[in-house]
C-alpha positions as CSV (number, residue, x, y, z in Angstrom):
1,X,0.0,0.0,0.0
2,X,1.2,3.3,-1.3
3,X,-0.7,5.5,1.2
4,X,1.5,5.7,4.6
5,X,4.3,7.2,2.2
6,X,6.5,4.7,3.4
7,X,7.4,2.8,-0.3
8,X,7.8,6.3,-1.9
9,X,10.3,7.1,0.8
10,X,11.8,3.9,-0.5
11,X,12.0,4.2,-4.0
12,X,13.6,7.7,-3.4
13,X,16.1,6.6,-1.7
14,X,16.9,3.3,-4.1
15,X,16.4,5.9,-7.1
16,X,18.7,8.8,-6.0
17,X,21.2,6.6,-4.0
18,X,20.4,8.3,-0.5
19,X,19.3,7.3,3.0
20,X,16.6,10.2,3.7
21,X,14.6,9.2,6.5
22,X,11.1,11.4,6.8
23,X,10.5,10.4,10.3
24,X,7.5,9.0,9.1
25,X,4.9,7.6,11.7
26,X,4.2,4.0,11.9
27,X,6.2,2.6,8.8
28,X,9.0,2.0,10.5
29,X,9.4,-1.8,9.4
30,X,6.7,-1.1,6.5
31,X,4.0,-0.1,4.6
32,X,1.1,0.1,7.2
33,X,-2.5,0.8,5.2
34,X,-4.2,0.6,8.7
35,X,-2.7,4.0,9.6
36,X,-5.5,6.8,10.2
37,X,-5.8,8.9,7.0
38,X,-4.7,11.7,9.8
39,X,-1.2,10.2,10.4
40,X,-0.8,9.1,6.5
41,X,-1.6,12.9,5.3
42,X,1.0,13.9,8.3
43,X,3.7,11.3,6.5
44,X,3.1,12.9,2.9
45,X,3.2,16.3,4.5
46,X,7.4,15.3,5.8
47,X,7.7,13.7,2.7
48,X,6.8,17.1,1.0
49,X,8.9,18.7,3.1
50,X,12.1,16.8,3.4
51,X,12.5,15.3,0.0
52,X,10.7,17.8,-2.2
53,X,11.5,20.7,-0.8
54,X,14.8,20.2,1.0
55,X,16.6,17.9,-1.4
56,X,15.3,18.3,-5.0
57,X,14.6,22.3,-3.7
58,X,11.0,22.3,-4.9
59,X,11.8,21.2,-8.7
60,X,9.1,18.4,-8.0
61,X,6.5,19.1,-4.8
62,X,3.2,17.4,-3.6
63,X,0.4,20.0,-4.0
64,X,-2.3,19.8,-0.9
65,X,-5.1,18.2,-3.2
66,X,-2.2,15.1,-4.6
67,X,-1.0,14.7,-1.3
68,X,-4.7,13.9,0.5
69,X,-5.5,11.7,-2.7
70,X,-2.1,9.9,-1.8
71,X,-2.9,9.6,1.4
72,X,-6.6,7.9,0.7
73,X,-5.0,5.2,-1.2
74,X,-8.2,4.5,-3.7
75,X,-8.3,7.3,-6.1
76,X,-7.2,6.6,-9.7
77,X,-6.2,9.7,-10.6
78,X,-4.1,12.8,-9.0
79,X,-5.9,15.6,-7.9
80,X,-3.8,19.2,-8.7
């Protein structure tokens, strides 16, 4: 399950070579879609903030509407 932000952190990291760590909540050994939607939009929000804004310096960034339709998990398409 995409939606806890934990396998996007993880495919940064194998992509670009680094060991960024989000602090994300609850994902610590893995994806976890039982997460509140709460603590999932929290993870997307430090995943905004320390890999799109911080290390690619805002080149690529989550918009509010993408990052609560990540963070659902069931939408087919992104919302701008």
């Amino acid at each position: 399950d995409f939606s806890c932000g934990f396998l996007f952190q993880e495919l940064f990291n194998i992509l670009y070579d680094e060991k960024i760590d989000c602090c994300l909540e609850g994902v610590k050994e893995g994806p976890n879609p039982r997460l509140p939607y709460e603590t999932r939009v929290s993870n997307w929000n430090k995943i905004n903030a320390g890999i799109c804004f911080n290390y690619l310096q805002q080149q690529f960034y989550f918009v509010q509407g993408t990052m609560l339709t990540l963070a659902k998990g069931k939408a087919n398409t992104l919302t701008a």
